[in-house]
C-alpha positions in Angstrom: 6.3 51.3 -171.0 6.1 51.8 -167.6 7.4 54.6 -165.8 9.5 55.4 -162.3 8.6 58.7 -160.4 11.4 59.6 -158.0 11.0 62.4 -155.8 11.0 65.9 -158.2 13.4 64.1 -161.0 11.5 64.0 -164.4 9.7 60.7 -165.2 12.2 57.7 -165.8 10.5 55.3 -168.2 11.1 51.8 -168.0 9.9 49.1 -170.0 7.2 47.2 -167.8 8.8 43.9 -167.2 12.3 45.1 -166.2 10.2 48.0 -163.9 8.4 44.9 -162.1 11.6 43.1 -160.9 13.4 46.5 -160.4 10.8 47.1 -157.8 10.9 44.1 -155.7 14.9 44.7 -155.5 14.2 48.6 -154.7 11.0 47.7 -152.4 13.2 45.1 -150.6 16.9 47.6 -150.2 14.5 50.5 -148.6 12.6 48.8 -146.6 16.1 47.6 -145.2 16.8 51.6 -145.2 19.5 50.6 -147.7 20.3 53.3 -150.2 22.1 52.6 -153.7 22.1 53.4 -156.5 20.2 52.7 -160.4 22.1 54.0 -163.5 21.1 53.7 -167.6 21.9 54.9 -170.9 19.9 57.5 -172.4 16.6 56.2 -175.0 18.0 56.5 -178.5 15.2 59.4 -179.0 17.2 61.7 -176.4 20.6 63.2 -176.3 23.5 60.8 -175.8 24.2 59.8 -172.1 23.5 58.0 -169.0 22.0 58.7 -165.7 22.0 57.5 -162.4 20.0 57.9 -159.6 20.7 57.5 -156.1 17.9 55.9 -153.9 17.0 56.4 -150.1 14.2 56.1 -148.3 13.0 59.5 -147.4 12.8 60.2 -151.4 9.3 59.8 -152.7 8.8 56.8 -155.4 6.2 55.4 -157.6 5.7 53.0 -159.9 3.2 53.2 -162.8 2.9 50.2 -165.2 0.8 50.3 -168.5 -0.1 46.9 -168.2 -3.0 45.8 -165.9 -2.0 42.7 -164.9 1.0 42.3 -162.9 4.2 40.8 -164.7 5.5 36.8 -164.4 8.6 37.5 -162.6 12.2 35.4 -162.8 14.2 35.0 -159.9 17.3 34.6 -161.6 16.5 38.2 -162.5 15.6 39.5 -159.4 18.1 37.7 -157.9 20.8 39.5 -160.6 19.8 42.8 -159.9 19.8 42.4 -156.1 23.3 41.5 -156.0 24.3 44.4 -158.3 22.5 46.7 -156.1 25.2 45.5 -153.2 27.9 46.4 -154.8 29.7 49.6 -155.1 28.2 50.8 -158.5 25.0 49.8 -157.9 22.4 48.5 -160.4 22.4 49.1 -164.3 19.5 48.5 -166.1 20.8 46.0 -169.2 18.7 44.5 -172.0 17.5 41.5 -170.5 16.8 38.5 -173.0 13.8 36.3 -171.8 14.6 33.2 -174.0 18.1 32.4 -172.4 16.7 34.1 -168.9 20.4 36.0 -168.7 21.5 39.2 -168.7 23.0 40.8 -171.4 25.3 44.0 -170.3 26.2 44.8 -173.6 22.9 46.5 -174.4 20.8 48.6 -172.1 17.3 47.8 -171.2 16.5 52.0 -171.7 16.9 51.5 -175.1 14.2 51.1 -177.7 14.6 48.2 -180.6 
């Protein structure tokens, strides 16, 4: 589980492999000096809800990653999350299901199982 400091919010963690390709699409939008936003349901361990966070460049961010070795990443996915971060509700952080490399809306990626 990785996890996604940004500026004083608390911690934000993210399961490794979606945190990689969310941080090419958020590298990429700020160096642009493109804010948006990122929104998720709540883990199943914390109260009921969702969160979203709105991203700009002058806001510190980190990126932490349990694993070692950097990720394989999948274009498609990038590519998915890139053009949800152009439009006007930003990105939302979905289960993604590596063996038909699509996204699946209907659960979110914040969630343990």
């Amino acid at each position: 589980m990785g996890t996604l400091f940004y500026g004083g919010s608390s911690p934000i963690d993210i399961e490794d492999r979606m945190l990689a390709h969310l941080k090419v699409v958020i590298v990429t939008k700020l160096r642009r000096s493109e804010s948006f936003t990122v929104s998720w349901r709540h883990f199943e361990d914390a109260p009921a809800g969702r969160s979203t966070i709105w991203l700009h460049p002058s806001i510190p961010l980190r990126f932490t990653f349990d694993e070692p070795e950097p990720t394989e990443l999948d274009r498609a996915w990038i590519e998915s999350l890139a053009l949800s971060a152009n439009s006007t509700g930003g990105i939302l952080l979905t289960r993604w299901h590596e063996d038909s490399s699509t996204l699946d809306t209907s659960k979110d990626v914040a969630q343990r199982g």
